[in-house]
Structures are given as C-alpha cells and as structure tokens.
C-alpha positions in Angstrom: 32.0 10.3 28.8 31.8 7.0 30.5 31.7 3.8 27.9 28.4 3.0 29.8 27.1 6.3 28.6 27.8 6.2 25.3 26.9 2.7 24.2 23.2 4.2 25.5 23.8 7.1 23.5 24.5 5.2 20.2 22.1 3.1 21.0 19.1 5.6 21.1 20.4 7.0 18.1 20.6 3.7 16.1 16.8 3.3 17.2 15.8 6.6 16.2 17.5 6.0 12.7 16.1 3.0 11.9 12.9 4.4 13.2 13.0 7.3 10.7 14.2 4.9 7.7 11.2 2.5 8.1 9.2 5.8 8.4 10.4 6.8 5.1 9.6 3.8 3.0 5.9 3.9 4.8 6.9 0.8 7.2 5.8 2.6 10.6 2.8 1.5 11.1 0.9 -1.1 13.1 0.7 -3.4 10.0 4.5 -2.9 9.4 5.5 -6.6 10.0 2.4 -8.2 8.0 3.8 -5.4 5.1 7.2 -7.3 5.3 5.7 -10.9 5.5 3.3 -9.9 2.6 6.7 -8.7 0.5 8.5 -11.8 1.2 6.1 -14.1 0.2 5.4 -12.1 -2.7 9.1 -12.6 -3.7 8.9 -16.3 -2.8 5.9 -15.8 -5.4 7.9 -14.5 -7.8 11.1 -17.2 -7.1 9.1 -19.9 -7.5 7.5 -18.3 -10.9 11.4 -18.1 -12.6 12.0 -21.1 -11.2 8.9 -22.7 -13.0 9.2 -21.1 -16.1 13.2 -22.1 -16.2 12.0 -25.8 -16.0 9.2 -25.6 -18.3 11.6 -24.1 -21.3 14.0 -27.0 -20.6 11.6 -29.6 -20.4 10.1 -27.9 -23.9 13.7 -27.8 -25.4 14.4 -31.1 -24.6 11.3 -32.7 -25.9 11.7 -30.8 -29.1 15.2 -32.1 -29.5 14.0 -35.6 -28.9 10.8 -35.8 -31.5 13.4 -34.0 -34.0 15.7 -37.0 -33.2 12.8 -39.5 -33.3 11.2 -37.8 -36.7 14.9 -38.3 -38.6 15.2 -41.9 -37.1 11.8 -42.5 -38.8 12.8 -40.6 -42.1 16.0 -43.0 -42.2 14.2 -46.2 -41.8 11.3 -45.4 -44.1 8.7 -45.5 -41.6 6.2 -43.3 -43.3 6.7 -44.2 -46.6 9.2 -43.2 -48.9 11.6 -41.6 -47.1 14.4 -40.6 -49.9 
C-alpha cells in the first residue's frame, strides 16, 4: 500500500473516531461548538469563583490577625480602661 494511500486511510479513520467520540458525549450536533464555548466559560466561571473565594479568606485572615494585634496593643497601653 502506497504511503499516499494510507495516510488517507488513517486519516478517514481518525475522522470517523473523533466523529463517533463527540457523538457519544452528545457533542454532534449543530450547536456542538456553542456547547464547548458554554463549558469553558462556565469553568472560567468557576476559576474565577476559587480564585475569589481564596482572596477573600486571606484578606479575612489577615484582618483578623491585625485587629487581634491592634486589640492587645490597646490592652497593653490601657486604652480602655484598666487593662490589668
């Protein structure tokens, strides 16, 4: 079989496998490629979402430590009152 020949061989039979994959997980359709923009924006959705949260338990954390340090600074120099 000529090289010629069989790169168009495995070539057809590449197609008609990804073909049939995307026909399994329901992306055959006319819509297929808005289906796979929807899903990566979705997971850009998501990204962004554990991205946010991440930030906004660090920026909590840190503000916590720093009225804890600014509430024993005030305890030591007797701000409010009698401070032991």
């Amino acid at each position: 079989m000529p090289d010629a020949e069989f790169e168009d061989l495995l070539a057809r039979a590449a197609e008609a496998g990804a073909k049939r994959a995307l026909a399994d997980v329901g992306l055959d359709g006319r819509e297929a490629a808005m289906d796979v923009r929807d899903l990566r924006a979705l997971l850009d959705c998501i990204r962004f979402i554990r991205r946010t949260a991440v930030q906004t338990t660090v920026h909590l954390i840190t503000t916590g430590v720093i009225l804890a340090l600014l509430a024993g600074i005030a305890l030591k120099l007797r701000i409010f009152g009698n401070g032991g």
